[in-house]
Short mmCIF file of the C-alpha atoms (twelve columns), coordinates in Angstrom:
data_MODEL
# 
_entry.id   MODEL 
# 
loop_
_atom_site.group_PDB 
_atom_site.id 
_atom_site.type_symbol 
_atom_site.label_atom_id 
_atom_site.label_alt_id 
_atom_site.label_comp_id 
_atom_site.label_asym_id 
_atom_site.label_seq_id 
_atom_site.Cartn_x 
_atom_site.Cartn_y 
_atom_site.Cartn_z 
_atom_site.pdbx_PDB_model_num 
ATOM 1   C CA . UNK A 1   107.972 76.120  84.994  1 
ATOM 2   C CA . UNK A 2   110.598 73.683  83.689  1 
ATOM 3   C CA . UNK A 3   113.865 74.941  81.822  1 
ATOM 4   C CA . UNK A 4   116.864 73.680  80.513  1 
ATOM 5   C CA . UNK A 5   120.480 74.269  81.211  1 
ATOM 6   C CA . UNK A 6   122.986 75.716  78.821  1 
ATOM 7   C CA . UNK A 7   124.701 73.557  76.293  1 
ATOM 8   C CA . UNK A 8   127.869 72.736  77.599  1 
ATOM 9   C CA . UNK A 9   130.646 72.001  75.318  1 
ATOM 10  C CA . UNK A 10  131.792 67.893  74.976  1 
ATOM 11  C CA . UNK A 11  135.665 66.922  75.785  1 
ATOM 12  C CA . UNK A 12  135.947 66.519  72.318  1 
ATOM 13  C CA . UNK A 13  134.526 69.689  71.320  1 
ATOM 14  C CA . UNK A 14  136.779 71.357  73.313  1 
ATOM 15  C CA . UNK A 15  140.379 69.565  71.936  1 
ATOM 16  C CA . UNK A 16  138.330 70.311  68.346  1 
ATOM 17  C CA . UNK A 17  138.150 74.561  69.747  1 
ATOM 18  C CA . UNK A 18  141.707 74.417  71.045  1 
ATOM 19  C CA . UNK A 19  143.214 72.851  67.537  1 
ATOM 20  C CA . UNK A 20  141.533 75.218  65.617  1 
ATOM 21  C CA . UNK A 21  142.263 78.463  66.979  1 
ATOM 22  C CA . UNK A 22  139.473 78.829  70.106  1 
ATOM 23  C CA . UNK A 23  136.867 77.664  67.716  1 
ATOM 24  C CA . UNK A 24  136.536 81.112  66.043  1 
ATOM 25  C CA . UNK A 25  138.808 80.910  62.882  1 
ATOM 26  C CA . UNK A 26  140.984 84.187  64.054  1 
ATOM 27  C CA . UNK A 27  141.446 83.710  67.104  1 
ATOM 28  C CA . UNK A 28  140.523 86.861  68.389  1 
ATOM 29  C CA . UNK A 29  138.941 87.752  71.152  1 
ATOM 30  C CA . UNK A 30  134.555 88.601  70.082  1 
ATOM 31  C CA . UNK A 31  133.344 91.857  71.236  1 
ATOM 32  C CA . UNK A 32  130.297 91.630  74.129  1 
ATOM 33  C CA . UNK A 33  127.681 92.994  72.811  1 
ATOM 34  C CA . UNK A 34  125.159 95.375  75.677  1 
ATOM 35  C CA . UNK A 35  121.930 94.775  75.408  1 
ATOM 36  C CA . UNK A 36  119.476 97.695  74.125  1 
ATOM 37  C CA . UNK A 37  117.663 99.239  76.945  1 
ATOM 38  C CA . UNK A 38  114.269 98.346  76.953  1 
ATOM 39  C CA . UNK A 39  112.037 101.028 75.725  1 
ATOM 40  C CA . UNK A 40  110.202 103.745 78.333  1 
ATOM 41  C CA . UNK A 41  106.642 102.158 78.610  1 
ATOM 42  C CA . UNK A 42  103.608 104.453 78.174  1 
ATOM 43  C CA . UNK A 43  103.693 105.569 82.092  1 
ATOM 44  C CA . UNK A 44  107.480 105.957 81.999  1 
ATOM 45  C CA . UNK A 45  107.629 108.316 79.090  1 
ATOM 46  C CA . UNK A 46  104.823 110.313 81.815  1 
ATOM 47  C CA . UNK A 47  107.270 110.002 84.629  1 
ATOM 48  C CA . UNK A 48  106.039 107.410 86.751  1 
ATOM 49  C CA . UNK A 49  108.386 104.535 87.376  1 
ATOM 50  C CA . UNK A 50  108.818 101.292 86.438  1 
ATOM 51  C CA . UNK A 51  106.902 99.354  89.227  1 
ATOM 52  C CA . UNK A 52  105.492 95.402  90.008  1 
ATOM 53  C CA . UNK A 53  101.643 95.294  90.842  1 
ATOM 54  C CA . UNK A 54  101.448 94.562  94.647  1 
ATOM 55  C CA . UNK A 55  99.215  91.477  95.715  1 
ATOM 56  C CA . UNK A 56  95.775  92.536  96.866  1 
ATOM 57  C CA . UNK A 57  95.413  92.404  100.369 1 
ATOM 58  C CA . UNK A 58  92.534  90.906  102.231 1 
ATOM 59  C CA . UNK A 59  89.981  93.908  103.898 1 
ATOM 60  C CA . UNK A 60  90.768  94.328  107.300 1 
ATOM 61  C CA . UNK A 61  88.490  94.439  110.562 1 
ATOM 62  C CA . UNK A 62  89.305  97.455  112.289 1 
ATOM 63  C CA . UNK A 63  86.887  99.259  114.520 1 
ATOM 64  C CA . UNK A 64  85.076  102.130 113.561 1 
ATOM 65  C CA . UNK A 65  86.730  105.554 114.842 1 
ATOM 66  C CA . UNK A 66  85.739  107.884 116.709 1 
ATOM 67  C CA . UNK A 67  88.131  110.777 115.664 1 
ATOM 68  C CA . UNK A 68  86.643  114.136 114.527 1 
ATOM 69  C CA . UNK A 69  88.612  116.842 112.752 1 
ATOM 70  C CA . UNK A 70  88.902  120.041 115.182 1 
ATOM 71  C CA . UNK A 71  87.096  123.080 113.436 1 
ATOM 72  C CA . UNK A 72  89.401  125.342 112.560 1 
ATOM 73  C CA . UNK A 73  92.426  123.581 112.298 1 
ATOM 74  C CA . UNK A 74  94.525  122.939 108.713 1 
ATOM 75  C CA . UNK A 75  95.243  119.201 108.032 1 
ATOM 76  C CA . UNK A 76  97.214  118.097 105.053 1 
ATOM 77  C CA . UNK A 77  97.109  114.801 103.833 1 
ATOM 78  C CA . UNK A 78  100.508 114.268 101.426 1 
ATOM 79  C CA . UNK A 79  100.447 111.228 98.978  1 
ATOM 80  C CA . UNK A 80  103.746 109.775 98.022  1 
ATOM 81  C CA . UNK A 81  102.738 107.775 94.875  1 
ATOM 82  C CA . UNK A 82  104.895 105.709 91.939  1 
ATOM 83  C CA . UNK A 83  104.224 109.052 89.564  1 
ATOM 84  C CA . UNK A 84  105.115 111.743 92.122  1 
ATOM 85  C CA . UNK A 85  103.069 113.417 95.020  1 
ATOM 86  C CA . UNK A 86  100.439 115.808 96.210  1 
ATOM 87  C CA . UNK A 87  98.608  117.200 98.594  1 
ATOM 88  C CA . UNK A 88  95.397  117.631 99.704  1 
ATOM 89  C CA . UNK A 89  93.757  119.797 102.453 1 
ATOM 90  C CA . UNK A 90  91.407  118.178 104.346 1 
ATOM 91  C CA . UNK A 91  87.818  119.710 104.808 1 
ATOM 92  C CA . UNK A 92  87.880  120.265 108.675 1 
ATOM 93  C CA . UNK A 93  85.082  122.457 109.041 1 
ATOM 94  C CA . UNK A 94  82.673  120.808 106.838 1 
ATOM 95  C CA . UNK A 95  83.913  117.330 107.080 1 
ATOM 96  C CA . UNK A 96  84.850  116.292 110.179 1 
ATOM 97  C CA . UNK A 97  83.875  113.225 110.624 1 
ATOM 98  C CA . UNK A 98  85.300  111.824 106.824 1 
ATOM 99  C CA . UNK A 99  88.375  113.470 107.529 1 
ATOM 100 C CA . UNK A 100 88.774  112.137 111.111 1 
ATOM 101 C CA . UNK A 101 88.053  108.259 109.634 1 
ATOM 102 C CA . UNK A 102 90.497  109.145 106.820 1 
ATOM 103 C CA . UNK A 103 93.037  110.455 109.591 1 
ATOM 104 C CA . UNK A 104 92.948  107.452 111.247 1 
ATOM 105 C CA . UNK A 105 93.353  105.202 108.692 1 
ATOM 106 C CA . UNK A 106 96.642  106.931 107.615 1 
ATOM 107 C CA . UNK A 107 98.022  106.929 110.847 1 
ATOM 108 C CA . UNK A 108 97.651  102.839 110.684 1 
ATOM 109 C CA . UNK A 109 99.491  102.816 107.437 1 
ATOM 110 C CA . UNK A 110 96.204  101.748 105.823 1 
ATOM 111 C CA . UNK A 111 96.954  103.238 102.434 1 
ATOM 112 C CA . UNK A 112 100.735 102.553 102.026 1 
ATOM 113 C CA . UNK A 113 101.228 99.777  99.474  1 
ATOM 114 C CA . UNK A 114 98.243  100.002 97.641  1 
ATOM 115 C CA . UNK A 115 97.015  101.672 94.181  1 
ATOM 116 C CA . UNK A 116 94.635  104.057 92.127  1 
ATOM 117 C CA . UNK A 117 93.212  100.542 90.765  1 
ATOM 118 C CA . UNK A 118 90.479  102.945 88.709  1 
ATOM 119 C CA . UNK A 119 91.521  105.628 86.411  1 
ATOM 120 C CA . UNK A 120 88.603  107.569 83.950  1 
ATOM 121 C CA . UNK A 121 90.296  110.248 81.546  1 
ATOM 122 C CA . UNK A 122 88.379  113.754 82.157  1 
ATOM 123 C CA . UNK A 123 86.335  112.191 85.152  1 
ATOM 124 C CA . UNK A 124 88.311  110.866 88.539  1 
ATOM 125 C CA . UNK A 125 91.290  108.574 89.457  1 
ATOM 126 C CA . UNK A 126 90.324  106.350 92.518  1 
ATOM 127 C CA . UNK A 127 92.458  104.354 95.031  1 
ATOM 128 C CA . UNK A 128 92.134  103.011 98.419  1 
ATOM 129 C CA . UNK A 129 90.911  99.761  98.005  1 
ATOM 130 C CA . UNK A 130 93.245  97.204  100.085 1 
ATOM 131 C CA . UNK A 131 91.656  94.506  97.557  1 
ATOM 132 C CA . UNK A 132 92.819  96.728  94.807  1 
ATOM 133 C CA . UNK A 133 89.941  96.335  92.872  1 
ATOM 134 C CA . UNK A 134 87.159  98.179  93.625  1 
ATOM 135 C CA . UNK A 135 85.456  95.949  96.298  1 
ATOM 136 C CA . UNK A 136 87.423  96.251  99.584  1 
ATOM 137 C CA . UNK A 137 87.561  98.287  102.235 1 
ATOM 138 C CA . UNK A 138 88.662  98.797  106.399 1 
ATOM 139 C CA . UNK A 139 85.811  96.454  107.736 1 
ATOM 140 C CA . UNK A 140 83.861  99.531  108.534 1 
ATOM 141 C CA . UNK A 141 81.893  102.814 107.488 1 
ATOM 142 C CA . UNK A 142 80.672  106.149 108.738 1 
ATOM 143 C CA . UNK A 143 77.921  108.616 107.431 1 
ATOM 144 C CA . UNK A 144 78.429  111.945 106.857 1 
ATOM 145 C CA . UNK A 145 75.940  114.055 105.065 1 
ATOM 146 C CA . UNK A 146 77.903  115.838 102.076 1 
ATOM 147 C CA . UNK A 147 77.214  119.769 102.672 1 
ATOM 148 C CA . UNK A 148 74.736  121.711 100.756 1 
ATOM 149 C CA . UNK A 149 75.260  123.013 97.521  1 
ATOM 150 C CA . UNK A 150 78.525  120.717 96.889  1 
ATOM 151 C CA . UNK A 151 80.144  120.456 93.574  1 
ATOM 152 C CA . UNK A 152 82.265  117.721 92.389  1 
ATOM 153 C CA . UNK A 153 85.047  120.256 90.580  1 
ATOM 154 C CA . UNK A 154 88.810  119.682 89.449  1 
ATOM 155 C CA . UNK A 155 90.696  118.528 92.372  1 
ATOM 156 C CA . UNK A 156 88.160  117.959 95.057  1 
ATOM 157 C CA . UNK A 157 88.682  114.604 96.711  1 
ATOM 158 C CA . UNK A 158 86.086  112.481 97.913  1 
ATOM 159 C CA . UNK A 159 84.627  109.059 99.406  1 
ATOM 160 C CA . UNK A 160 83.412  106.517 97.237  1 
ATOM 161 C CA . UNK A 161 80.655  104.375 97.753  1 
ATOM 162 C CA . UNK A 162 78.289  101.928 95.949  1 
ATOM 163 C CA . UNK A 163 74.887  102.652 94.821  1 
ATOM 164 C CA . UNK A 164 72.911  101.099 97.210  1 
ATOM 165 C CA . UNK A 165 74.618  102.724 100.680 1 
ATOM 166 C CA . UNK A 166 73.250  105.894 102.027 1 
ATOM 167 C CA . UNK A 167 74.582  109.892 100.849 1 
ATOM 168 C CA . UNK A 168 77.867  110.239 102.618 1 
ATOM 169 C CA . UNK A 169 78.664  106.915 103.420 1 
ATOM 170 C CA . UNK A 170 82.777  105.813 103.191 1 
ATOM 171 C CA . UNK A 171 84.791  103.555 104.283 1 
ATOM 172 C CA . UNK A 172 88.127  103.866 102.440 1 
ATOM 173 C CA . UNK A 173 88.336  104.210 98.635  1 
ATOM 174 C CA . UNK A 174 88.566  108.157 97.665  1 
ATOM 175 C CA . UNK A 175 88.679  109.490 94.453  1 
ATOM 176 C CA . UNK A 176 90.191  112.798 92.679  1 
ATOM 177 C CA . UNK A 177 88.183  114.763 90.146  1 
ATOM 178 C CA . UNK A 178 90.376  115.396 87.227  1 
ATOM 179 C CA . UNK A 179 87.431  117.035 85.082  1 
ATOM 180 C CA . UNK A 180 86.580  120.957 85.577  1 
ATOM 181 C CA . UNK A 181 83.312  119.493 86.748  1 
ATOM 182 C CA . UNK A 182 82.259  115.696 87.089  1 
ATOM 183 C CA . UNK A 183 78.445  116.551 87.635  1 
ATOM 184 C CA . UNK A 184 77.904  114.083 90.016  1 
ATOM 185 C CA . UNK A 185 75.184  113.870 92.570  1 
ATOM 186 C CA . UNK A 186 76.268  115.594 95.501  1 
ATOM 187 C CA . UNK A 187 76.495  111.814 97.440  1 
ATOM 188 C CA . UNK A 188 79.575  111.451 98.305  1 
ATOM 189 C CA . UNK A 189 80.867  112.355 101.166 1 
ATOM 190 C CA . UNK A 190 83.615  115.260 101.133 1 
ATOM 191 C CA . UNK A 191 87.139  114.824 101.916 1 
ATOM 192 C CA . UNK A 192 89.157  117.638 100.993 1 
ATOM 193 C CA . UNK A 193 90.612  119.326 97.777  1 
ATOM 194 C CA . UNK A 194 94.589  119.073 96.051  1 
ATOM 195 C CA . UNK A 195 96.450  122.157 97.045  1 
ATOM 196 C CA . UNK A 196 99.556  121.074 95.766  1 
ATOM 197 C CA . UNK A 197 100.703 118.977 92.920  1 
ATOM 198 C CA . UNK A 198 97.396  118.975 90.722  1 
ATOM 199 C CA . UNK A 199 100.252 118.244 88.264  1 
ATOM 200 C CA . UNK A 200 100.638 114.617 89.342  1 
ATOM 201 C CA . UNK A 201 97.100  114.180 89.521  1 
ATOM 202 C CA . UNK A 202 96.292  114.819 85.902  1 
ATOM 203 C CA . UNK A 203 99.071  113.009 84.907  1 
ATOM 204 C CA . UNK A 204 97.554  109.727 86.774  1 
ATOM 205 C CA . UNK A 205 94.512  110.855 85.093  1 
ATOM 206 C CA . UNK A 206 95.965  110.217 81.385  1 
ATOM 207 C CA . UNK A 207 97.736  107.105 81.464  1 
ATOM 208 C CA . UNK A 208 96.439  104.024 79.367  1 
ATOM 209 C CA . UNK A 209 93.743  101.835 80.772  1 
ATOM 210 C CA . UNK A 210 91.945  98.693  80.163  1 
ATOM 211 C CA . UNK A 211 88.522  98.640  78.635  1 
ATOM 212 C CA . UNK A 212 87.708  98.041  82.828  1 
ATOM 213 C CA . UNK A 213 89.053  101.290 83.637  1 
ATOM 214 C CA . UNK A 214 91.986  99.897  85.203  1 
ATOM 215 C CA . UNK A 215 95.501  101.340 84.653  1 
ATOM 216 C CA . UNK A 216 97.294  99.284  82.250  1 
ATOM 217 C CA . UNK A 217 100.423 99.353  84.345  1 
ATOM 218 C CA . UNK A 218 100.411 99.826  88.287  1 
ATOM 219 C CA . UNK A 219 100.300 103.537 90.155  1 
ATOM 220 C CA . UNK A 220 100.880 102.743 93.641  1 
ATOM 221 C CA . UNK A 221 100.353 104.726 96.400  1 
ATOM 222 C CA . UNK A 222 103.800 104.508 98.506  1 
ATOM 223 C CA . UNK A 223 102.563 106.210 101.742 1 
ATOM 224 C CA . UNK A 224 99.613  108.859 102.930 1 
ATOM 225 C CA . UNK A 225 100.707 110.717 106.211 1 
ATOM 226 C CA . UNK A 226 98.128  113.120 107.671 1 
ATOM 227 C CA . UNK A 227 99.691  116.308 109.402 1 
ATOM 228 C CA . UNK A 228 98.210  118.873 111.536 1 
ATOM 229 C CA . UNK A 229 99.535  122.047 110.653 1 
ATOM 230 C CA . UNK A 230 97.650  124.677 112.703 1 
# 
């Protein structure tokens, strides 16, 4: 980008300043005026700060885990994010396998620094995507039959996929269901559900978008740690 310097005042300009009273008539010293603050964007007026878009990153080759949720055990998965942070409880008993891969990956630091790059008002907000949009994910996938009779209801969290991979499949990207009931297929593999700060969620859920469902300014996901609590 090229620029230009400030004027700078000539030698003669100067004497012509200093003969004539500091070049302001009175001679009194002007006021500084403070800039206005710049008006609260759209997402700030929600509560979400002010943040730069981080640079996709490039989809990763890790190898496939093998972790497995144990049965009966409570794991909480807490998202830090640019608009607040929630939790979700991960589906142990029916999900082992999703939770285990989504365990791992948050033990890496796989989902720190990266967004919900997909936000539908009254349907889901979706993140997890090291690409950050919609096309990347950990260089691997498991399979893991959604259980019978699931329902796709206001905070449930799961795995995205595309259309051509099999029922269950994930690799990384997860979505949130922000409508009482998305009525989708039961295809997608369970994660969990929100059990704290469904608050945050819908507020995600609201903010302006493009007409390609991407938020108009960033929400990024600061950190997802995965705790074992019984």
């Amino acid at each position: 980008m090229s620029w230009l310097p400030a004027r700078v005042a000539t030698p003669l300009a100067v004497l012509a300043c200093a003969l004539l009273a500091a070049c302001g008539g009175s001679g009194e010293p002007e006021a500084e005026s403070t800039p206005a603050p710049a008006p609260a964007s759209p997402a700030q007026a929600a509560g979400c700060e002010r943040v730069e878009a981080p640079p996709g990153k490039q989809s990763p080759d890790l190898a496939k885990p093998k972790e497995r949720l144990a049965r009966g055990s409570a794991y909480v998965g807490t998202v830090v994010t640019s608009c607040g942070e929630f939790e979700m409880t991960l589906d142990a008993r029916r999900a082992p396998r999703t939770g285990g891969s989504f365990k791992y990956l948050a033990d890496k630091g796989f989902f720190d620094g990266l967004t919900f790059h997909r936000i539908v008002s009254g349907f889901v907000i979706q993140g997890g995507d090291p690409e950050g949009n919609g096309s990347g994910g950990p260089g691997y996938s498991v399979v893991e039959a959604p259980p019978g009779g699931l329902t796709y209801t206001k905070g449930v969290v799961a795995m995205a996929k595309t259309e051509t991979e099999r029922p269950g499949t994930s690799g990384s990207q997860f979505f949130v269901v922000t409508a009482e009931d998305a009525q989708l297929p039961p295809d997608y593999a369970l994660l969990g559900k929100v059990t704290k700060g469904q608050e945050v969620v819908d507020k995600i859920g609201v903010l302006p978008t493009t007409a390609e469902e991407e938020p108009a300014e960033p929400v990024v996901i600061r950190s997802i740690k995965v705790e074992k609590r019984a």
